[in-house]
C-alpha positions in Angstrom: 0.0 0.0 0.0 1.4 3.6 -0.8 1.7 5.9 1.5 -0.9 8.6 0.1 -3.2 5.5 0.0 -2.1 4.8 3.8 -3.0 8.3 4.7 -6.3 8.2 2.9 -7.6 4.9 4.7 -6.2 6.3 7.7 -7.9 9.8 7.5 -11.3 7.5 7.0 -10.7 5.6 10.1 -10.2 8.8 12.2 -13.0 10.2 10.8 -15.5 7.1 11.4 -14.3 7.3 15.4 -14.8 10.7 15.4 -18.3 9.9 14.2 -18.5 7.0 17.0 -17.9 9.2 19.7 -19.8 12.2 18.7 -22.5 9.4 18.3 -22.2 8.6 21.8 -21.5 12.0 23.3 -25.0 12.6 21.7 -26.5 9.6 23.4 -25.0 10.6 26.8 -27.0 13.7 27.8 -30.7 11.6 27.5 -29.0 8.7 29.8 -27.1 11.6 32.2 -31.1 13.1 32.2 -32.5 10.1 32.7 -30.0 9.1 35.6 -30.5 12.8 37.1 -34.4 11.9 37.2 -34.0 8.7 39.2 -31.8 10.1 41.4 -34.3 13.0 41.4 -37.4 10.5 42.2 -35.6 8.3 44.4 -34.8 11.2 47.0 -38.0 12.5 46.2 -39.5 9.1 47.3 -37.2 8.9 50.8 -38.1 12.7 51.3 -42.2 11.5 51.2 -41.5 8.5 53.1 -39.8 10.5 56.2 -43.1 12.4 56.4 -45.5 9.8 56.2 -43.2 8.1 59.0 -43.2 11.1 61.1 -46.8 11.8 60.5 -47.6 8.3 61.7 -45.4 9.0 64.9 -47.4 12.1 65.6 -50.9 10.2 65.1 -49.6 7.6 67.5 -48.6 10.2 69.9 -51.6 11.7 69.5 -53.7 8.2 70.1 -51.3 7.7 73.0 -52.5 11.2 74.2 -56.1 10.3 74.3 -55.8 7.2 76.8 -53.9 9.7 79.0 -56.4 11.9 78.7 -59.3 9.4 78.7 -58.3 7.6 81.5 -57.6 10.8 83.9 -61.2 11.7 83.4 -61.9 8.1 83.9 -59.8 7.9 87.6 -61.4 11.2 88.2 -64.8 9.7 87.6 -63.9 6.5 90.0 -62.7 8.6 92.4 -65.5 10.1 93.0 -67.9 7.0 92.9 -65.9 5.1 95.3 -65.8 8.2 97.9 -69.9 7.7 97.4 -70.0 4.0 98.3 -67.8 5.0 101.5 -69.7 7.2 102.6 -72.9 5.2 102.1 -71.3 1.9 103.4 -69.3 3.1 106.5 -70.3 6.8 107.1 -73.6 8.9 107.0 -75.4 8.2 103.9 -74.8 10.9 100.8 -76.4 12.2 98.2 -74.7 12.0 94.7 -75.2 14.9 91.6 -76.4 11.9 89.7 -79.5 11.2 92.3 -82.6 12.7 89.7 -84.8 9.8 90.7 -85.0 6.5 92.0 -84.2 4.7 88.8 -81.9 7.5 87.8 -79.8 7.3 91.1 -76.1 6.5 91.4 -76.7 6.3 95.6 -78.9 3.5 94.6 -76.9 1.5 92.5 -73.4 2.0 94.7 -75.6 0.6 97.3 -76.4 -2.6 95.7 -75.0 -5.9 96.0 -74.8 -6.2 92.6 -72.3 -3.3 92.7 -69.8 -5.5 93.9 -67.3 -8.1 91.8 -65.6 -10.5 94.0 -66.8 -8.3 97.2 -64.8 -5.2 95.9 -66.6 -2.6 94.3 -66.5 -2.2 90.6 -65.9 1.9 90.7 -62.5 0.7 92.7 -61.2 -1.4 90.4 -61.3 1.1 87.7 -59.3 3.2 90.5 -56.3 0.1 88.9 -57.1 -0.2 85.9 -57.4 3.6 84.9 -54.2 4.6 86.4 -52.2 2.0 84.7 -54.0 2.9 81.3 -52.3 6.3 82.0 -48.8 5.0 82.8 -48.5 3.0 79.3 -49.8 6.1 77.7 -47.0 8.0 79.0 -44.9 5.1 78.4 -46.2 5.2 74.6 -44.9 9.0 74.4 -41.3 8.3 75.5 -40.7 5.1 73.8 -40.5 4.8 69.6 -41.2 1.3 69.4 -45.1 1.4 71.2 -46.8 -1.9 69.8 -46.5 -4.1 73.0 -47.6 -0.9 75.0 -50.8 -0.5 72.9 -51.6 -4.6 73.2 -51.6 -4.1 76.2 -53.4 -1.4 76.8 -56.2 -3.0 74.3 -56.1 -6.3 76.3 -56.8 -4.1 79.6 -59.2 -1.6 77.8 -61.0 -5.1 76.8 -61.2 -6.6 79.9 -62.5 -3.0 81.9 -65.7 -2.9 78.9 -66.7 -6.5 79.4 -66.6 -5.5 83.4 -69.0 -2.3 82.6 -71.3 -3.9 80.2 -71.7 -6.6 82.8 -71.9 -3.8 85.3 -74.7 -2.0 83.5 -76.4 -5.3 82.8 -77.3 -6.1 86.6 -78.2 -2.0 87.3 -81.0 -2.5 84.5 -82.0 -5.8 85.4 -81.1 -6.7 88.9 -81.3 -3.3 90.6 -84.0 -1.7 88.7 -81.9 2.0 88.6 -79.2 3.5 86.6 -75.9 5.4 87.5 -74.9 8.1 85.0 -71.5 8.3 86.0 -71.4 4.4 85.3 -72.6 4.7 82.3 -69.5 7.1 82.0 -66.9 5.0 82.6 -68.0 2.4 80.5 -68.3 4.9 77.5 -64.4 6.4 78.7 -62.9 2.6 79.0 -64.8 2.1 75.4 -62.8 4.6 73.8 -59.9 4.0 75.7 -60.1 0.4 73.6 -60.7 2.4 70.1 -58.1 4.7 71.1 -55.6 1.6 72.1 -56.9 -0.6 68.7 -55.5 2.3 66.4 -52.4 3.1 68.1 -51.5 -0.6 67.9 -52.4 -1.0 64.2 -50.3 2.4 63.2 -47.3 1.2 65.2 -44.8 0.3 62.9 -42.6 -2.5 65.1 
């Protein structure tokens, strides 16, 4: 081969790479674009997922909040109905604010037999059950990982409405009157179990 023709094919070959890489140099930018969007959408997508996570930590709080604030109301509440059964039992009988009537009359009911589960009265075991309802709220606040303290609380809130509803069962049938406040606590320890159901199902461990 002579050396003019050496140059030509040369030249050609040059020129063809030249072509190759301004081929891919064209087909760079759309894959650099497309890379750029991923990276774009994946951080995007971590970004969304951070709030969902902290939104769900905040509507656990916030469930977590409401048996605290529940159960306060609901110690309160038992508070005062077992200072009413003293009185009647072992000091001079009293009046209550819920005595409208005989059937309407807490004095009544916390006078009953019926009032009574195991020979304790039923407004003073909901002076245990309430207060520990508000210690694994408060526990549910500090800790991140909060699904054992909302089984729990569930399994507690359970066991306090089947207590009521048997509670309000012998005032209508067996005692013949009703006691506001009773029907009180059972509505408190009822969403104390809602509240309880939902903050287990939106824990996340």
């Amino acid at each position: 081969m002579t050396l003019p023709a050496a140059l030509i094919l040369g030249g050609q070959h040059d020129t063809g790479a030249e072509h190759s890489a301004s081929s891919l140099d064209l087909a760079d930018p759309p894959r650099r674009i497309s890379d750029a969007v991923t990276d774009r959408d994946l951080i995007a997508g971590v970004a969304g997922f951070r709030r969902m996570h902290k939104h769900g930590e905040r509507t656990v709080k916030n469930y977590a909040k409401a048996i605290i604030g529940l159960s306060l109301l609901g110690t309160l509440n038992a508070l005062y109905l077992t200072s009413l059964f003293v009185h009647n039992k072992w000091g001079a009988p009293a009046s209550s604010v819920c005595d409208i009537n005989s059937t309407v009359s807490c004095s009544n009911v916390i006078a009953s037999p019926y009032a009574l589960f195991l020979g304790v009265p039923v407004c003073s075991i909901a002076l245990v059950v309430y207060p520990i309802l508000i210690w694994l709220g408060l526990a549910a606040l500090r800790r991140e990982k909060t699904r054992d303290l909302f089984y729990a609380a569930s399994i507690l809130s359970a066991l306090g409405l089947m207590l009521n509803v048997v509670y309000i069962y012998n005032e209508i049938v067996h005692i013949g009157a009703i006691c506001i406040l009773c029907f009180g606590c059972t509505v408190l320890i009822a969403l104390d179990l809602l509240a309880s159901i939902r903050g287990y199902r939106l824990s996340t461990d």
